[in-house]
N, C-alpha and C positions, 0 to 999 in steps of 0.2 A: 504494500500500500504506500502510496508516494504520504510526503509529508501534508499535504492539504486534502482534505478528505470532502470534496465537491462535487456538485452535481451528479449525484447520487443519490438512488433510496436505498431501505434496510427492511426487510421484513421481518416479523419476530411472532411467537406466538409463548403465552404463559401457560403451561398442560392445565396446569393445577387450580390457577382462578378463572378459567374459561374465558380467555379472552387473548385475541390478537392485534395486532398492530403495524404501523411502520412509521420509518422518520424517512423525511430527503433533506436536502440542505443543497443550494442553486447559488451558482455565481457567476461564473463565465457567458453559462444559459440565459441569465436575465439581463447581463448585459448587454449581449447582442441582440436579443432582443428590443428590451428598449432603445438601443443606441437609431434603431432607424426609424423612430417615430418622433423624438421632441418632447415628452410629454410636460405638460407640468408636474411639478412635486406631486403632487395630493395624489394626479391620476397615476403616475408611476408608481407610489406608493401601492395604491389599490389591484393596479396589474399583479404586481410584485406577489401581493396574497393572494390573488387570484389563481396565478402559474402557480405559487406553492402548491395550494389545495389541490388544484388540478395531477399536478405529480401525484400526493399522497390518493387521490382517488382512482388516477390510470396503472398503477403498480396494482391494483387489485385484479384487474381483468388476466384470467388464465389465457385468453385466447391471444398468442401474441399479435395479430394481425386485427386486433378489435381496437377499439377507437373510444373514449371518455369524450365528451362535449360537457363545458357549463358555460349555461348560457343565465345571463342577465340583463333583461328588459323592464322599461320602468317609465314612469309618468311623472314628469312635474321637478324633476332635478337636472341638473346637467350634463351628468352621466345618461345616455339613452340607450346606452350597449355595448354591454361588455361577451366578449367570448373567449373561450381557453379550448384547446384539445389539447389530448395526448393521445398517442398512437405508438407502439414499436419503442417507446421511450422517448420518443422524441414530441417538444412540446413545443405552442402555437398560441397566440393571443394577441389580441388589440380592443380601445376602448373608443367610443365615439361619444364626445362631449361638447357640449357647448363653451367655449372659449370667458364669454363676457357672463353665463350664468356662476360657473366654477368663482369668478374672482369675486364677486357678492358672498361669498361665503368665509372666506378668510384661509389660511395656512393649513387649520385644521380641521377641513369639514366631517360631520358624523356621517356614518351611513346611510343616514334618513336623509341629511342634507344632500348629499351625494346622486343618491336615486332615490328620494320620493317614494310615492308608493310603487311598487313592484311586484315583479315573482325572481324565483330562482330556478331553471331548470337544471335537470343532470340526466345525460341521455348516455348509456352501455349499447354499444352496437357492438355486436360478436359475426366475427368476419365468419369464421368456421359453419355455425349453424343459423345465421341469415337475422337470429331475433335482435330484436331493439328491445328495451326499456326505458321508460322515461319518466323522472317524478317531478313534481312542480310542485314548488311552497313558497308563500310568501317571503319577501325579500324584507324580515327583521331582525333584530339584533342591533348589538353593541358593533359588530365585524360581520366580514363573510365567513369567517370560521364558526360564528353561532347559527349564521344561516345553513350553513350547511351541518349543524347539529342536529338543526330543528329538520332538515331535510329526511335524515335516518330516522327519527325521533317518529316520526311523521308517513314518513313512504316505505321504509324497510322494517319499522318499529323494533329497532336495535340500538339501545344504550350507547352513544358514542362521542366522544371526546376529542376535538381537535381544537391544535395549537399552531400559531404562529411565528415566530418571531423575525424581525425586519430590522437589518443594519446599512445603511446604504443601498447598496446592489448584491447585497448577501443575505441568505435568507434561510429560516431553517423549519419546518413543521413535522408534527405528531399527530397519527391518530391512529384514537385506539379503540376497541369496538369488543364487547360483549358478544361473544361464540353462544350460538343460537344451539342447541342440541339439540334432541330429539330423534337420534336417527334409533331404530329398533324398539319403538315404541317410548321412548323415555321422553320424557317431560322437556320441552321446549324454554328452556334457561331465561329468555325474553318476555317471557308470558307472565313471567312471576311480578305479583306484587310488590317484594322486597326483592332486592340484588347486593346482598353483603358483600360476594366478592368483587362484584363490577365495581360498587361503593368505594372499596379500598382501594383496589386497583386505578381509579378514578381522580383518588387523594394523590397517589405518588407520583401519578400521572401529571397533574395539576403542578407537582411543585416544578417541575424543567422551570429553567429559566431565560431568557432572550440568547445571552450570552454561549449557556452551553449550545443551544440549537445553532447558533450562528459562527459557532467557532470553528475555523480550517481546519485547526490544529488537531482537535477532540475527533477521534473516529467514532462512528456512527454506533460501532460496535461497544464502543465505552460509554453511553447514553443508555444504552436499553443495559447493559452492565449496573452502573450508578442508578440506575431507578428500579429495577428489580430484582436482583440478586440474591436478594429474601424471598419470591417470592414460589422458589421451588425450579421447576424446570422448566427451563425457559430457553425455546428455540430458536436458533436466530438463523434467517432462512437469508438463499443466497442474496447478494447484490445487485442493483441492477445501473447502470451508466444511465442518464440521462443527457439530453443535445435539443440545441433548437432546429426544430425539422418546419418547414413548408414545406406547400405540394405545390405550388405554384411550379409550370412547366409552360414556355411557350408553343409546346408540339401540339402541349394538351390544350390549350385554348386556341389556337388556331382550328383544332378539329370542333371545336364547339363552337365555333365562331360559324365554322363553315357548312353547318347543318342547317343554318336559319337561311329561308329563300331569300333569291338574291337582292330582293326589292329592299328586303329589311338589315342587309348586311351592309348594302349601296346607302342606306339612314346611318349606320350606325361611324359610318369614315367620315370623316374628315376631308377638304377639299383634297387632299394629297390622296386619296385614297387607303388614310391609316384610322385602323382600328384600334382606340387605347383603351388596353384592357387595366384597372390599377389593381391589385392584391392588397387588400385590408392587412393583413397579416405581417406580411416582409414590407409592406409601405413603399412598392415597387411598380413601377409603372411598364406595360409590356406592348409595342407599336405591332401591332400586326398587319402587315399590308394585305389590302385585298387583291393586289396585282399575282 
């Protein structure tokens, strides 16, 4: 393991208080990211936790050629849309805001200020067996880390804890989720009224700190170490690399270009006869001539 321990997630699971988890921690990833957009503070902030979560919810999909989406849409703030995927490990996002509404608000807007009322979506499309799912809940909370608490809470009905933390362009999250049982007739672990060990599990969980998640230095592997090593046997499942990926391809948008009759392809050029297609994502602009 090289001395900086980045962009990368960690899988882990505890046998013994029925519960799993994982951390990532992004730095180079959000850099390049961001660097081709401009954003202001506030909304780079917001991307920043947005791609985190994004990581800690795309490291779940077993299927590796399946695909995470969170999407955020909203009324009445400046934020009007946000989106993240992850796919193969490699992650994707941009924010679409109002300029002149954002600066009304000051340095540190709340989430409410941010987007208004809203929803939250998170859509699992599994390459392998063709299904999608998709949950939608309201966009509340303190963070988007509580929204997407309420999201489990809500659409999965499974106990679940995520954490952020943000330094700059460095960023590191947790989350950790109550193991549903039930297989061979046995009682369904989520269903219960009390959850003592999700509870605890919950506490130690709770205490990480900005610093450890955000630290180069600290491998991934000494975090689920420091937080549960009491807590019996506890699996720490392979690593996984993360990168920033777009699918942005001029071959590909030319062939989509060139399926709309010609009347409407001859609308969409330019006196020059080019087609500018932009990519939300990489904030890239792509000429495609119709010649």
């Amino acid at each position: 393991m090289s001395d900086a321990d980045i962009d990368r997630a960690l899988g882990f699971i505890l046998t013994e208080r029925h519960a799993r988890g994982r951390f990532v921690r992004l730095g180079p990833v959000l850099d390049t990211i961001l660097s081709a957009h401009g954003y202001p503070p506030a909304i780079e902030k917001l991307l920043i936790e947005a791609l985190t979560i994004t990581a800690l919810l795309g490291a779940m999909l077993k299927d590796a050629g399946g695909q995470l989406t969170m999407q955020a849409q909203t009324q009445g703030g400046p934020v009007s849309l946000l989106v993240c995927d992850y796919r193969g490990g490699e992650l994707r996002g941009y924010v679409k805001h109002d300029v002149d509404l954002l600066a009304e608000l000051g340095p540190d807007p709340t989430l409410f200020g941010l987007f208004g009322k809203g929803y939250l979506a998170i859509t699992f499309d599994q390459a392998v067996s063709g299904e999608r799912y998709q949950g939608i809940v309201p966009l509340e909370g303190e963070s988007l880390a509580q929204a997407v608490e309420t999201y489990f809470s809500q659409s999965e009905q499974i106990p679940s804890l995520v954490r952020v933390g943000v330094k700059g362009r460095v960023a590191g999250g947790l989350l950790v989720q109550h193991l549903a049982e039930g297989e061979d007739g046995r009682e369904r672990l989520h269903t219960r009224l009390d959850h003592p060990e999700w509870e605890h599990v919950a506490i130690l969980s709770h205490s990480i700190q900005v610093d450890e998640l955000t630290d180069t230095a600290l491998p991934l592997e000494t975090l689920v170490w420091r937080l549960y090593h009491d807590e019996g046997e506890v699996r720490v499942l392979g690593g996984a690399s993360l990168s920033r990926g777009c699918r942005c391809d001029p071959d590909h948008i030319r062939d989509v270009i060139f399926r709309f009759p010609e009347d409407e392809r001859a609308a969409m050029a330019d006196n020059a006869g080019i087609v500018s297609v932009e990519c939300e994502f990489c904030a890239r602009t792509f000429p495609i001539s119709l010649a």
